[in-house]
N, C-alpha and C positions, 0 to 999 in steps of 0.2 A: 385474673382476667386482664387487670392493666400492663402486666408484666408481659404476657402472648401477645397481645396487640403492637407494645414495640419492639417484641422481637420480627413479626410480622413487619411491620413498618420500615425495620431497621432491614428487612431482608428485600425488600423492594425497593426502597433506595438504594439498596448498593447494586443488585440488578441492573438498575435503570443507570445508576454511574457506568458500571463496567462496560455496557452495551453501548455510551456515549462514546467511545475509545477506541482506540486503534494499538493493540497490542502488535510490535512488530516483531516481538519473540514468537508469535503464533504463525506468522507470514512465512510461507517457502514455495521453492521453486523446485522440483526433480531435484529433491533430494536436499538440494540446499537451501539454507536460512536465508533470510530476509540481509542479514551481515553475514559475508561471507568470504573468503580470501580470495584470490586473485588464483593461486592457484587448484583452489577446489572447483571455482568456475571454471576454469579451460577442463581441468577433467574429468568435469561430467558432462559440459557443453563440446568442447574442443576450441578452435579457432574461432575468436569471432571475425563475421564479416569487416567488421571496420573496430581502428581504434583512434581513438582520441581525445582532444581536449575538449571538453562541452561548450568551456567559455562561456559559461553564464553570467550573466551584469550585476545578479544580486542573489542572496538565498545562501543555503548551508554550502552549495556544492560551487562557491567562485572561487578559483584561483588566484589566491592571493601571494603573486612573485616577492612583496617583501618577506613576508614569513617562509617561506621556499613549501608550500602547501601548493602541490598540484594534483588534480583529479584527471583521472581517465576514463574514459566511457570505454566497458567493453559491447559491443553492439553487434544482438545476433538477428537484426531486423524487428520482430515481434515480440524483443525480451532484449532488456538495454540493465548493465550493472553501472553502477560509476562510482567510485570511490582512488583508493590507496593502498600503498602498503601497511603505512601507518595505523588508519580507522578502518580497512576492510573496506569492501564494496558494499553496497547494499541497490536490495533491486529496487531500478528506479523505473521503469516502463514495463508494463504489459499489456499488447495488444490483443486482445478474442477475438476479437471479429476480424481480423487480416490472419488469423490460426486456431480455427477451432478445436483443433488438441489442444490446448492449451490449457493445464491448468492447478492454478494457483491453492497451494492448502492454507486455509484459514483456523486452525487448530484440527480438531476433526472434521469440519465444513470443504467443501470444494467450490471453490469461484470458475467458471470457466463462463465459456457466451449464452450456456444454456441456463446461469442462473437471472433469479430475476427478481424485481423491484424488492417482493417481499419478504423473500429471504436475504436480504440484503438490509433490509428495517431488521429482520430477527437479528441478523449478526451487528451491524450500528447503533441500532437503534431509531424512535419515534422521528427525533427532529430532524431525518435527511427527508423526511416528506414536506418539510416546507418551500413551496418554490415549484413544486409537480405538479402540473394538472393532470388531468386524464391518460393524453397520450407519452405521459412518462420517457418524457427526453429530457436532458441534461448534466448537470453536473454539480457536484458536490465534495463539498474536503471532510473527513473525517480524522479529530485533531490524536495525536499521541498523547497519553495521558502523561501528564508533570513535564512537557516537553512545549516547542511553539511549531513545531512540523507536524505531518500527517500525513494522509492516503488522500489523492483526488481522484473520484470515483465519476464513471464515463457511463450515462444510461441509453438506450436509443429504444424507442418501442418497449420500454420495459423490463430491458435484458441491461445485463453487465457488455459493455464493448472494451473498456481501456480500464487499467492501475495508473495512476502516475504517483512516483512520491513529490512531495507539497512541504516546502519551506520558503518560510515570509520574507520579501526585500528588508 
């Protein structure tokens, strides 16, 4: 009897761990990973609209000219990669609500504008309801697990609207 209870025990806390997390091996986009090259993006995307340097002040993705480290945003308006040749791109924006085709696999799960609060606690987890009232707006990071980045997750009404990836100044 005490042996089943902590395996019981032992099975819900690792649940309740897993769902705290943001597995970014689980993340894709039409076809492609969450890390993905530079050339597997143009050919499944094509051209993107705009390219460039992001120039961000702080966070994983700054341009650091000493080290010869520079990022490139490939940017298709409602779907933005940025990375390198080096580390691969990885996707860093996804907008729903400006493209409601859109949508993102979460392992076997689908995120697009039509998901919504609760299924979005089943795949997180409990602690993204702290900070929500009722009408279920705002925002939220969801951390990578063994890692200090994550997913910043966009709610309006309810529903999923934005992805952003999320790393600390």
């Amino acid at each position: 009897m005490k042996n089943t209870m902590l395996v019981i025990v032992f099975i819900l806390l690792t649940k309740l761990c897993v769902a705290q997390a943001v597995d970014f091996d689980l993340l894709s986009y039409n076809g492609l990973h969450f890390y993905a090259t530079k050339s597997k993006i143009l050919k499944k995307l094509g051209k993107p609209q705009k390219v460039y340097d992001p120039n961000y002040d702080c966070g994983f993705l700054v341009t650091d000219d000493s080290q010869s480290i520079v990022y490139t945003t490939l940017d298709y308006d409602t779907i933005k990669f940025t990375g390198n040749k080096k580390e691969k791109y990885l996707l860093e924006y996804v907008n729903f609500k400006k493209d409601h085709t859109i949508i993102v696999k979460y392992g076997d799960r689908n995120l697009s504008h039509k998901t919504n609060f609760s299924e979005l606690v089943g795949m997180f987890g409990d602690q993204i309801k702290e900070g929500f009232g009722k009408k279920l707006d705002g925002v939220f990071i969801v951390f990578s697990e063994g890692y200090e980045d994550g997913l910043r997750i966009y709610i309006a009404n309810g529903k999923l609207t934005r992805l952003e990836y999320w790393s600390p100044c």
